[in-house]
mmCIF file of the N, C-alpha and C atoms, coordinates in Angstrom:
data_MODEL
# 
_entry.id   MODEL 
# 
loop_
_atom_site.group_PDB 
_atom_site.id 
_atom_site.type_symbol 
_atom_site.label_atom_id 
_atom_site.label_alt_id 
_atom_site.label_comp_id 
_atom_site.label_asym_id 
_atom_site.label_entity_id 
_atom_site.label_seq_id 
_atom_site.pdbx_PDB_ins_code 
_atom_site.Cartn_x 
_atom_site.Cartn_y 
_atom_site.Cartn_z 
_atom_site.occupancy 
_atom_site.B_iso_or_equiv 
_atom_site.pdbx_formal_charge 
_atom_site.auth_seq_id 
_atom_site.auth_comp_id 
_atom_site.auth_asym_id 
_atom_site.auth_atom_id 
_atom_site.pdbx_PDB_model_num 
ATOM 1   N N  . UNK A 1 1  ? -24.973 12.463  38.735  1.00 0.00 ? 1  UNK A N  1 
ATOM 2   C CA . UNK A 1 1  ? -23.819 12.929  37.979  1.00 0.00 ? 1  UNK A CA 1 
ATOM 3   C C  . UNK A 1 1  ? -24.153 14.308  37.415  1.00 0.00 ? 1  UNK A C  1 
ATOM 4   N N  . UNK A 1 2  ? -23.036 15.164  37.886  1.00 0.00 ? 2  UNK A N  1 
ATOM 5   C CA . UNK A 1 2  ? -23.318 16.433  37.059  1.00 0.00 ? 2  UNK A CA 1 
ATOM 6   C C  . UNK A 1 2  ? -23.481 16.485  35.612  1.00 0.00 ? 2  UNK A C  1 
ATOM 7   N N  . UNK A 1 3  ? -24.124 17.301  34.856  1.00 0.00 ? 3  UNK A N  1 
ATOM 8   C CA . UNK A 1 3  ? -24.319 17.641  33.098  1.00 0.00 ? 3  UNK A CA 1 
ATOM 9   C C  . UNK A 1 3  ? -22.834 17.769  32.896  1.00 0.00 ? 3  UNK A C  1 
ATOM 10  N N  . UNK A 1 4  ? -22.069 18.926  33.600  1.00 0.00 ? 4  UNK A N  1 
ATOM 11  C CA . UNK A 1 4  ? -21.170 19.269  32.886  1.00 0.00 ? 4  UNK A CA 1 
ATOM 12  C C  . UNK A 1 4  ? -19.423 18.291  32.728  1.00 0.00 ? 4  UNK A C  1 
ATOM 13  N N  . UNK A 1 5  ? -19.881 17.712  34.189  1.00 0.00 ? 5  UNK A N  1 
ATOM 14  C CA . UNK A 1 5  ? -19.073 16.080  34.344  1.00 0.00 ? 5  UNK A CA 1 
ATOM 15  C C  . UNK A 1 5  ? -19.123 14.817  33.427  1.00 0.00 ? 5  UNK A C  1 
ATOM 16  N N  . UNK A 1 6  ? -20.632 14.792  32.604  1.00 0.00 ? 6  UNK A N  1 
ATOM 17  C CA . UNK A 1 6  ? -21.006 14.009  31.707  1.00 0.00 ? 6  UNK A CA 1 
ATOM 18  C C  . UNK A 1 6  ? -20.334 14.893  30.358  1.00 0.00 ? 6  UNK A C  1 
ATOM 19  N N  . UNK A 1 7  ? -20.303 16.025  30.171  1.00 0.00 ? 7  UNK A N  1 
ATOM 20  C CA . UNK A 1 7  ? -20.290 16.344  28.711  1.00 0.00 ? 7  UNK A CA 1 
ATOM 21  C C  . UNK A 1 7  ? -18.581 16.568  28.775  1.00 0.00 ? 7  UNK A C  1 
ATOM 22  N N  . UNK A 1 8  ? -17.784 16.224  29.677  1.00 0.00 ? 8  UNK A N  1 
ATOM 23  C CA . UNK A 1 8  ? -16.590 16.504  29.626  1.00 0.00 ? 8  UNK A CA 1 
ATOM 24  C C  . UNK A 1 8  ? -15.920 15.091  29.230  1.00 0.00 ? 8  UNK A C  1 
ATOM 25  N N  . UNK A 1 9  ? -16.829 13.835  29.968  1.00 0.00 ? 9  UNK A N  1 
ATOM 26  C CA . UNK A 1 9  ? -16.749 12.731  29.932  1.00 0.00 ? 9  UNK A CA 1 
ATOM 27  C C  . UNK A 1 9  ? -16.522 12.387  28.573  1.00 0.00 ? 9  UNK A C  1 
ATOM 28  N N  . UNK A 1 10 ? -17.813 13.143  28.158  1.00 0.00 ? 10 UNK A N  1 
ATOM 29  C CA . UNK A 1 10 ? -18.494 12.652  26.022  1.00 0.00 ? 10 UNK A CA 1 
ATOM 30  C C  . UNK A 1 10 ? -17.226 13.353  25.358  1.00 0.00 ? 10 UNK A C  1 
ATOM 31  N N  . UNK A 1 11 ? -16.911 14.091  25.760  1.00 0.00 ? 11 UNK A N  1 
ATOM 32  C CA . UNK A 1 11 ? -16.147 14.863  25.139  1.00 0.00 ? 11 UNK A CA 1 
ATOM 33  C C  . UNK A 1 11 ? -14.740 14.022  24.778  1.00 0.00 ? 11 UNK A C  1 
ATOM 34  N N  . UNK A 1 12 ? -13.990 13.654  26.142  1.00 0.00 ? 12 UNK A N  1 
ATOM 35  C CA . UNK A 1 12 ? -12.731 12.756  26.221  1.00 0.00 ? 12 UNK A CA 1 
ATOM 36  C C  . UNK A 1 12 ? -13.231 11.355  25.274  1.00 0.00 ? 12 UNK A C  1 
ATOM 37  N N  . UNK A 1 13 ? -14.120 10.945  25.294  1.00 0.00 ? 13 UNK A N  1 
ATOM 38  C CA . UNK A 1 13 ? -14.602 9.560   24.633  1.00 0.00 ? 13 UNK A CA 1 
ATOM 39  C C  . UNK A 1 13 ? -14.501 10.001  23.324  1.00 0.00 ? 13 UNK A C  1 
ATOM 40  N N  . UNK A 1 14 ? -15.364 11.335  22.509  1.00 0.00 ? 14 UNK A N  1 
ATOM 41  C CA . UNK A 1 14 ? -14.798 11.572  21.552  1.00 0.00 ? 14 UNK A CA 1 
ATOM 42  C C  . UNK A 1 14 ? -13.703 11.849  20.995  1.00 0.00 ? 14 UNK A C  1 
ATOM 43  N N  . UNK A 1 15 ? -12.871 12.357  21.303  1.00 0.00 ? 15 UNK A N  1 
ATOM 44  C CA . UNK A 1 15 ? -11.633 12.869  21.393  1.00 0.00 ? 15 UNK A CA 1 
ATOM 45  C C  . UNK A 1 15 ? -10.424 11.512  21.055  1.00 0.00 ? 15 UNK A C  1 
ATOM 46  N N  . UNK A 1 16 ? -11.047 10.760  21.934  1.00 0.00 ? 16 UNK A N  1 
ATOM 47  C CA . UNK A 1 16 ? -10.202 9.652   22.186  1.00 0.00 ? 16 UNK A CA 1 
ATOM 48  C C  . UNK A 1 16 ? -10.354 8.729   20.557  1.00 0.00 ? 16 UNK A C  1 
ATOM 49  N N  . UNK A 1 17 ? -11.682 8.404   20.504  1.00 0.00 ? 17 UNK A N  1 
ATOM 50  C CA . UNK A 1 17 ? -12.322 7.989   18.560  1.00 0.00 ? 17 UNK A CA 1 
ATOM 51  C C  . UNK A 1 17 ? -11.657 8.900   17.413  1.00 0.00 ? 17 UNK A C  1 
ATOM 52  N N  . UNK A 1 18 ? -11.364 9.701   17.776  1.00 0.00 ? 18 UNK A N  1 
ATOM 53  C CA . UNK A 1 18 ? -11.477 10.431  16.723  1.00 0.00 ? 18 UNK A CA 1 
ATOM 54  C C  . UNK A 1 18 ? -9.765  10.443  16.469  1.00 0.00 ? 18 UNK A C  1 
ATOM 55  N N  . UNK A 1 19 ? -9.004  10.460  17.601  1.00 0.00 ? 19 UNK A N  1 
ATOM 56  C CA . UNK A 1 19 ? -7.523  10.413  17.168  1.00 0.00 ? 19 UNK A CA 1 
ATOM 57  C C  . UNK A 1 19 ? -7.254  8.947   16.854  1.00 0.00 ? 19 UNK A C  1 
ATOM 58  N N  . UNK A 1 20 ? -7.741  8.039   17.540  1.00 0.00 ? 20 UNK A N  1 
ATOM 59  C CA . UNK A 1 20 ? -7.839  6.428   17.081  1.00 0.00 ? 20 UNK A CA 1 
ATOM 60  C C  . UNK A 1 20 ? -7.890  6.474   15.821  1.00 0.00 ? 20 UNK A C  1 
ATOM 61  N N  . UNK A 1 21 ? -9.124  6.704   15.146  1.00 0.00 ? 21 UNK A N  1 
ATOM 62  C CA . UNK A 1 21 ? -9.371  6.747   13.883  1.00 0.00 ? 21 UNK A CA 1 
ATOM 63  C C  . UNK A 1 21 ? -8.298  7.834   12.709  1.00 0.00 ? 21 UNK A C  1 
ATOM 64  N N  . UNK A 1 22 ? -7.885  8.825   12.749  1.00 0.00 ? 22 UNK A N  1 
ATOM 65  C CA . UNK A 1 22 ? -7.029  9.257   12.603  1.00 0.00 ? 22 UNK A CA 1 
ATOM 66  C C  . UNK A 1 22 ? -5.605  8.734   12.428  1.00 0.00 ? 22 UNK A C  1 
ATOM 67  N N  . UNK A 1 23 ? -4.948  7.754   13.849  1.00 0.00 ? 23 UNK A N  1 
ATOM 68  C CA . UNK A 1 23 ? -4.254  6.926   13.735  1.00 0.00 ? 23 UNK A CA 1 
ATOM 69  C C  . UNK A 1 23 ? -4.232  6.105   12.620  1.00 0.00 ? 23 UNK A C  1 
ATOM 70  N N  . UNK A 1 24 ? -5.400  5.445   12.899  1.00 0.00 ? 24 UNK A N  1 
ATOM 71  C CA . UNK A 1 24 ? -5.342  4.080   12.068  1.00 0.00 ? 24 UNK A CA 1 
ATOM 72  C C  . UNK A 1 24 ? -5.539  4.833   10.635  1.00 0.00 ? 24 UNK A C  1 
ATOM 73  N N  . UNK A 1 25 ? -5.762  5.788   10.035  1.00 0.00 ? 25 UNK A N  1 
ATOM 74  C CA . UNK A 1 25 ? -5.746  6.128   8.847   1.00 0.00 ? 25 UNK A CA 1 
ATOM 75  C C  . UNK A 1 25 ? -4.550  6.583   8.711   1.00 0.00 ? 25 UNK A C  1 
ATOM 76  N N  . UNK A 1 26 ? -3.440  7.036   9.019   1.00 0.00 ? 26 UNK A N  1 
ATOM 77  C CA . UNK A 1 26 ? -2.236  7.173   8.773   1.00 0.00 ? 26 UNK A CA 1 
ATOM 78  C C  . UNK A 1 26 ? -1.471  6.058   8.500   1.00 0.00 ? 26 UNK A C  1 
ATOM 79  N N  . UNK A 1 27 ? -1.595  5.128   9.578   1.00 0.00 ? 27 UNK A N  1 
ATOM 80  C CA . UNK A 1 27 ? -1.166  3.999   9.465   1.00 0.00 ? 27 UNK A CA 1 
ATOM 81  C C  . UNK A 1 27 ? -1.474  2.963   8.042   1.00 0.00 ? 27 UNK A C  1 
ATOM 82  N N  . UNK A 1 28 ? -2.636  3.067   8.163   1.00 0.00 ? 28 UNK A N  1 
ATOM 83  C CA . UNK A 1 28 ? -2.798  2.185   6.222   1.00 0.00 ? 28 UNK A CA 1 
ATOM 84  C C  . UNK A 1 28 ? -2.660  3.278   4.811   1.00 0.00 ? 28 UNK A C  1 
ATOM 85  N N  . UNK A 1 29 ? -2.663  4.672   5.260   1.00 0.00 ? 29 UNK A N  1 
ATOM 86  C CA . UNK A 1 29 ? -1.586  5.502   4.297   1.00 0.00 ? 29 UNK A CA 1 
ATOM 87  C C  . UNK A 1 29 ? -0.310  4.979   4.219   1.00 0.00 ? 29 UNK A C  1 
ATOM 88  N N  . UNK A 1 30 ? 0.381   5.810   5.318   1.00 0.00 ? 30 UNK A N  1 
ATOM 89  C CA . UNK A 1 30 ? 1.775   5.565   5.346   1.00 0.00 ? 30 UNK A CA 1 
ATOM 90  C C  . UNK A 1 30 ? 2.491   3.985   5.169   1.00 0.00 ? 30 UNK A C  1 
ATOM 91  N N  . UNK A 1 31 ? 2.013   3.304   5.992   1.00 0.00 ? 31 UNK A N  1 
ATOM 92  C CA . UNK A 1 31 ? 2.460   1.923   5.971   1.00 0.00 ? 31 UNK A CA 1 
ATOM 93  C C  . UNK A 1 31 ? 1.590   0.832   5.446   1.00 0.00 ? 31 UNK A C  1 
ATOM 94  N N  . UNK A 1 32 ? 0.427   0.659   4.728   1.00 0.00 ? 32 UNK A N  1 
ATOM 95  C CA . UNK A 1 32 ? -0.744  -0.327  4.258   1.00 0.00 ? 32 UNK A CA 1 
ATOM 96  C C  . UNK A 1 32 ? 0.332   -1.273  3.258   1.00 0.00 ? 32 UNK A C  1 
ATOM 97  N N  . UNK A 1 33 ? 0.153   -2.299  3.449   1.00 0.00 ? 33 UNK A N  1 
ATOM 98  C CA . UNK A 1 33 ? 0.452   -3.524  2.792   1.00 0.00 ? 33 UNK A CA 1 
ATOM 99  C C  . UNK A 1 33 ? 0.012   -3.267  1.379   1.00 0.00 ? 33 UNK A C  1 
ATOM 100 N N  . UNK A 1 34 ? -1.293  -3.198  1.287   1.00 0.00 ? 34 UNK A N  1 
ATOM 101 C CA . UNK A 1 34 ? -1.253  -3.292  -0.218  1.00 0.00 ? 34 UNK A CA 1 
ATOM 102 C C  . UNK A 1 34 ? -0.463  -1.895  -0.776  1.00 0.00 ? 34 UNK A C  1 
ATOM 103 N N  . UNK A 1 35 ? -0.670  -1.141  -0.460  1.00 0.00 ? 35 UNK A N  1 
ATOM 104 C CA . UNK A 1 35 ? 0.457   0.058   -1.313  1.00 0.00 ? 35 UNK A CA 1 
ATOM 105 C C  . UNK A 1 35 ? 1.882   -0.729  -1.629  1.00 0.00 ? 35 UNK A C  1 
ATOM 106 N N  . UNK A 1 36 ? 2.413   -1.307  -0.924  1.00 0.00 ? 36 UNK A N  1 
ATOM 107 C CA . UNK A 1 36 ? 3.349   -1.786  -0.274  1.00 0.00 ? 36 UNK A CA 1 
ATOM 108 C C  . UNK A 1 36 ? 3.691   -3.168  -1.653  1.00 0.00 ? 36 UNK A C  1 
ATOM 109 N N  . UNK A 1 37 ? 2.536   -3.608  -1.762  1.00 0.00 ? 37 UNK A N  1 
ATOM 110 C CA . UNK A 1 37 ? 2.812   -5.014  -2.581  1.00 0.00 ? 37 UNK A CA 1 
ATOM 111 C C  . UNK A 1 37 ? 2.452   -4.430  -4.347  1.00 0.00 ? 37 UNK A C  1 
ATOM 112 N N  . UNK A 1 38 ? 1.340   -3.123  -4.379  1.00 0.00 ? 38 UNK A N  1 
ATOM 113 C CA . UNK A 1 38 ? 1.636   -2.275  -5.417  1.00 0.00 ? 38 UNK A CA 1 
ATOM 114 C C  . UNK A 1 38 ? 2.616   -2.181  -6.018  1.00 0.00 ? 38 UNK A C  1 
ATOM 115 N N  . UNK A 1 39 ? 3.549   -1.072  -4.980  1.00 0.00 ? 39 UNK A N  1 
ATOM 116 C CA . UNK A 1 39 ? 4.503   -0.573  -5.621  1.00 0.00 ? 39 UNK A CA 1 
ATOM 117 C C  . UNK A 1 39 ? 5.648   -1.676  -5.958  1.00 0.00 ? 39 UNK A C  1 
ATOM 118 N N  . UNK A 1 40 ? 6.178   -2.700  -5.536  1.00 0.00 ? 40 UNK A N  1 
ATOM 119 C CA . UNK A 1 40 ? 6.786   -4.362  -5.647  1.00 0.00 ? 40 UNK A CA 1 
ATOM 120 C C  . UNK A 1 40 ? 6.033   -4.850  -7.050  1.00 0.00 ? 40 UNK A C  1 
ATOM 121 N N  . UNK A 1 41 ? 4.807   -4.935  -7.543  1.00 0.00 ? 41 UNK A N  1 
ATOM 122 C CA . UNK A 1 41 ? 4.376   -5.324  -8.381  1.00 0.00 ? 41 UNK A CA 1 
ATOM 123 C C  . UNK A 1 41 ? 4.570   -4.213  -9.393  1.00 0.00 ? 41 UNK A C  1 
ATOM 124 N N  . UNK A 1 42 ? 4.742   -3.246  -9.161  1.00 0.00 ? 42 UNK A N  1 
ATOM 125 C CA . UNK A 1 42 ? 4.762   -2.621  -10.289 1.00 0.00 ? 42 UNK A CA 1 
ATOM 126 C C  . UNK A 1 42 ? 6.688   -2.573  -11.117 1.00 0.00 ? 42 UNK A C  1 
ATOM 127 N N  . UNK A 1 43 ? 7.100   -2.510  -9.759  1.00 0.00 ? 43 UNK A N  1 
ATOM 128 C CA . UNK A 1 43 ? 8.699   -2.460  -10.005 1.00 0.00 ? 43 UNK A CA 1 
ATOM 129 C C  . UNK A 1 43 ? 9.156   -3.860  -10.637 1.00 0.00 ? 43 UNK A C  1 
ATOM 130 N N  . UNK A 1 44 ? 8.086   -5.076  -10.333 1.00 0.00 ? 44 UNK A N  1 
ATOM 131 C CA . UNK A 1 44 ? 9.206   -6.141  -10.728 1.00 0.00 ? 44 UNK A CA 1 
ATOM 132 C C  . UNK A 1 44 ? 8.897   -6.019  -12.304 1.00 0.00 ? 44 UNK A C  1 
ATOM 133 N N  . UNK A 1 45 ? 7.161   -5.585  -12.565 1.00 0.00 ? 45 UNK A N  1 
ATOM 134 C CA . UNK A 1 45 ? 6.632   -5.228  -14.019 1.00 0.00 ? 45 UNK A CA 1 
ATOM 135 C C  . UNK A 1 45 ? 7.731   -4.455  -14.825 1.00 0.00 ? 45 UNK A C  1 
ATOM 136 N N  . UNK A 1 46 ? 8.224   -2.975  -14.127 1.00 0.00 ? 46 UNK A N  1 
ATOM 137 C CA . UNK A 1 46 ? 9.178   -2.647  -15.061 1.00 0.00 ? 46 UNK A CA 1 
ATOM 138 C C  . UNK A 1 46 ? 10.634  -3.278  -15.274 1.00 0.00 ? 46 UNK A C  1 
ATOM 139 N N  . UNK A 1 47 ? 10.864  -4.275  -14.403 1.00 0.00 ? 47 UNK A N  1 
ATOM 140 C CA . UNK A 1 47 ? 12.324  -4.847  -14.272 1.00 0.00 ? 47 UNK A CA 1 
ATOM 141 C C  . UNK A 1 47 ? 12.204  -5.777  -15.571 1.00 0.00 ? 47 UNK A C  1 
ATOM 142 N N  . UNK A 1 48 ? 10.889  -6.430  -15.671 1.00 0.00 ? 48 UNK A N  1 
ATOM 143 C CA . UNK A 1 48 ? 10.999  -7.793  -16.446 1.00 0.00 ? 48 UNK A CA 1 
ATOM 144 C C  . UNK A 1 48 ? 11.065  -6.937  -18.015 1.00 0.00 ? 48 UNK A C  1 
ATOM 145 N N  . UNK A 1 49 ? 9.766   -5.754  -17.834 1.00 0.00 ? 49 UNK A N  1 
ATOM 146 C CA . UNK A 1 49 ? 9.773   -4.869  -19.669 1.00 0.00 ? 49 UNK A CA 1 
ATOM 147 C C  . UNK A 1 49 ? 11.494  -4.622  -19.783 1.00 0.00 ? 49 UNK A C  1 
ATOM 148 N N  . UNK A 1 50 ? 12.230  -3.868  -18.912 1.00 0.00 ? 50 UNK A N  1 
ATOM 149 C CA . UNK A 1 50 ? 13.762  -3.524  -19.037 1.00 0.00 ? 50 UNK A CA 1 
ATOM 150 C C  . UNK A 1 50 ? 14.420  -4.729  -19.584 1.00 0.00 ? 50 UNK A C  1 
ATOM 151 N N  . UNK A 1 51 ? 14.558  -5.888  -18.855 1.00 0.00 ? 51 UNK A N  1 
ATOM 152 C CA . UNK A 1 51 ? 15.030  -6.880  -19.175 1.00 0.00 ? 51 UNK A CA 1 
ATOM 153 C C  . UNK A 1 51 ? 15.128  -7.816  -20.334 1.00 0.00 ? 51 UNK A C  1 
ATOM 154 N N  . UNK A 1 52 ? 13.796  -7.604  -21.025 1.00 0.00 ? 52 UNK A N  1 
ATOM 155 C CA . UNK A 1 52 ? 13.358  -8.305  -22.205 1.00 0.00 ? 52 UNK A CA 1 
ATOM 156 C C  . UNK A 1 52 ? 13.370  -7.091  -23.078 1.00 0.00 ? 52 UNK A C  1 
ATOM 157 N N  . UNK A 1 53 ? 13.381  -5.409  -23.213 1.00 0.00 ? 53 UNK A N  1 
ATOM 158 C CA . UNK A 1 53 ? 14.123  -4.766  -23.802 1.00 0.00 ? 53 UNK A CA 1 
ATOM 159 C C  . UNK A 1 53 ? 15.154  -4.946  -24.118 1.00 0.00 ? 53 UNK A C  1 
ATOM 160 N N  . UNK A 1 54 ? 15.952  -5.268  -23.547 1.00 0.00 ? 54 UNK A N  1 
ATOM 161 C CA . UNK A 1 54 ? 17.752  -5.045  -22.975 1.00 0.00 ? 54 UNK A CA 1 
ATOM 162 C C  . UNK A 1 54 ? 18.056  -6.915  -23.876 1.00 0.00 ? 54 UNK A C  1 
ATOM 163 N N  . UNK A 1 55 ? 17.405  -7.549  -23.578 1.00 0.00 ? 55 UNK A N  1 
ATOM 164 C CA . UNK A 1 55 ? 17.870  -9.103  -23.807 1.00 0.00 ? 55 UNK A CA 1 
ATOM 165 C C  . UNK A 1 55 ? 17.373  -9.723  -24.605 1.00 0.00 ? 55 UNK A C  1 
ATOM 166 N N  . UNK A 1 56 ? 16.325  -9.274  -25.379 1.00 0.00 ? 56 UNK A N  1 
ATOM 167 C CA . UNK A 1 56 ? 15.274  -9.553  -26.647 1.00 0.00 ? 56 UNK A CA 1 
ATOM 168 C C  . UNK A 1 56 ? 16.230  -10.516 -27.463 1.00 0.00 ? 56 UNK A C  1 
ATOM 169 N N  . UNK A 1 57 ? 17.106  -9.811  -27.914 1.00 0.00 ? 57 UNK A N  1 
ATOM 170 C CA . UNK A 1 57 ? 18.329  -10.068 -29.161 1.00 0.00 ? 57 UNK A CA 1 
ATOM 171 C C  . UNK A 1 57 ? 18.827  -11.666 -28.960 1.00 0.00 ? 57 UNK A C  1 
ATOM 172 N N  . UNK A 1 58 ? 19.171  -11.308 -27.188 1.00 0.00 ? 58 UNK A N  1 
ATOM 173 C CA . UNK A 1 58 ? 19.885  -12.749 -27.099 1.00 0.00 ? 58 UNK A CA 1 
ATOM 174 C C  . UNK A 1 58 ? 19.231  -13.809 -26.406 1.00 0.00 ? 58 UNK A C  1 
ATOM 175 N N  . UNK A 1 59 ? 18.043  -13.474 -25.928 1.00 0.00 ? 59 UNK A N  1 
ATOM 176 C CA . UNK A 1 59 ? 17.251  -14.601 -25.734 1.00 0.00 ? 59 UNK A CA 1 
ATOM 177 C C  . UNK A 1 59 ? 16.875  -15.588 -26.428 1.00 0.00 ? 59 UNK A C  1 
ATOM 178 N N  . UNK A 1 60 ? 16.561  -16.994 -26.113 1.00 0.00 ? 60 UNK A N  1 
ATOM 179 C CA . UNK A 1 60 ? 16.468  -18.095 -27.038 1.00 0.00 ? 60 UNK A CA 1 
ATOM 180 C C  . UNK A 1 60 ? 14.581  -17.657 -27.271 1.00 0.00 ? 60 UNK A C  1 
ATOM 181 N N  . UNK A 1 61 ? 13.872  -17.729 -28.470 1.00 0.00 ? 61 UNK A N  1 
ATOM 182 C CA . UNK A 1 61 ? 12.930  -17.225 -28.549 1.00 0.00 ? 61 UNK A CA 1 
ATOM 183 C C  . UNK A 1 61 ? 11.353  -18.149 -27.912 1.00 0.00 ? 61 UNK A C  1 
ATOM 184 N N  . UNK A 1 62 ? 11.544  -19.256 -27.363 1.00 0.00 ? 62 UNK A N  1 
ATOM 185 C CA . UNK A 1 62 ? 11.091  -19.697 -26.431 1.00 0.00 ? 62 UNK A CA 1 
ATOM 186 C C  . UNK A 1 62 ? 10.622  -19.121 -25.063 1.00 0.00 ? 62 UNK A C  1 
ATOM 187 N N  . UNK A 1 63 ? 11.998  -18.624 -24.504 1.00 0.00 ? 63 UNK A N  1 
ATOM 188 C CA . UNK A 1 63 ? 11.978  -17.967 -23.054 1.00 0.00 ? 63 UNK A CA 1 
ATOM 189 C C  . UNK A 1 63 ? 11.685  -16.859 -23.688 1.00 0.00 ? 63 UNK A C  1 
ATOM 190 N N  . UNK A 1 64 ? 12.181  -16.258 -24.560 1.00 0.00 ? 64 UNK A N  1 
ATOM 191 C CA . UNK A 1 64 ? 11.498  -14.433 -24.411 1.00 0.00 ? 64 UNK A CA 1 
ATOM 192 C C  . UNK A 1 64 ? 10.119  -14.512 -24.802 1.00 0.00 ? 64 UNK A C  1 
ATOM 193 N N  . UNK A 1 65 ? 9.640   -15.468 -25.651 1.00 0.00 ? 65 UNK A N  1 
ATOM 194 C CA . UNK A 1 65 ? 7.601   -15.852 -25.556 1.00 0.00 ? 65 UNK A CA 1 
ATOM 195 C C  . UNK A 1 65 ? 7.517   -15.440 -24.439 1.00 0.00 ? 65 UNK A C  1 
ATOM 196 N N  . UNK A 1 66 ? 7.841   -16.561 -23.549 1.00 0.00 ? 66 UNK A N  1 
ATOM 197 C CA . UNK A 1 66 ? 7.646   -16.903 -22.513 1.00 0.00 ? 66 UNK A CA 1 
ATOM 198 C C  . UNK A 1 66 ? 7.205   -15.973 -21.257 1.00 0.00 ? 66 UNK A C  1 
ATOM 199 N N  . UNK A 1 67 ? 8.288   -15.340 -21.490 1.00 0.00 ? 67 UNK A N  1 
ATOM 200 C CA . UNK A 1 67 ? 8.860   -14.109 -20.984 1.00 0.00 ? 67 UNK A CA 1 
ATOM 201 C C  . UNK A 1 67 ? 7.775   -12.915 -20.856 1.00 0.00 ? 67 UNK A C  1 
ATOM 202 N N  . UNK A 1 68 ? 7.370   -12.380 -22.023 1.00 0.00 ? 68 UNK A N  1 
ATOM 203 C CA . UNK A 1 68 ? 6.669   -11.510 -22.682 1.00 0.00 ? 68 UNK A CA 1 
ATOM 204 C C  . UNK A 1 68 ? 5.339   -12.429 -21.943 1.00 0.00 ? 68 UNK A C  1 
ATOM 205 N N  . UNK A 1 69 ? 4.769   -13.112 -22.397 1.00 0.00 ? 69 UNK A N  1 
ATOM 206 C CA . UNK A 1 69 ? 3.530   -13.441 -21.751 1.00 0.00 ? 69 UNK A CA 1 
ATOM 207 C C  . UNK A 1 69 ? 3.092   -13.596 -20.453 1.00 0.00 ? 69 UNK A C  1 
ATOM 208 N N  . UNK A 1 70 ? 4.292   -13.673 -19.217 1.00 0.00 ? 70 UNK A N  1 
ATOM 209 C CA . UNK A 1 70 ? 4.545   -13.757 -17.729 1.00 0.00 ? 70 UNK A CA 1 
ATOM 210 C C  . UNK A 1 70 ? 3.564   -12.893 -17.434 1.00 0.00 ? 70 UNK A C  1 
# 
């Protein structure tokens, strides 16, 4: 096998790793589950503070404990 047939070879093999890897790091940026269940956890966090802001008054004070400690 020629040198320069081999280093063209190494070359495509790298090439090929290196956008793979690349890929797959975009992919758990852009689209990763946990970001994903983050940002859901954080939104339902501010829905429930809004809610028990907003409903404090008329909640029976049981459920807004309750509530507040979730």
């Amino acid at each position: 096998m020629d040198l320069s047939v081999l280093a063209v070879a190494l070359s495509a093999v790298f090439d090929a790793a290196v956008l793979w890897g690349l890929w797959r790091l975009v992919l758990r940026v852009a689209c990763g589950r946990r970001g994903a269940e983050r940002r859901r956890a954080a939104a339902w966090e501010r829905d429930r503070r809004a809610f028990l802001l907003l409903r404090r008054d008329v909640l029976p004070e049981g459920v807004a404990a309750a509530a507040a400690n979730a």
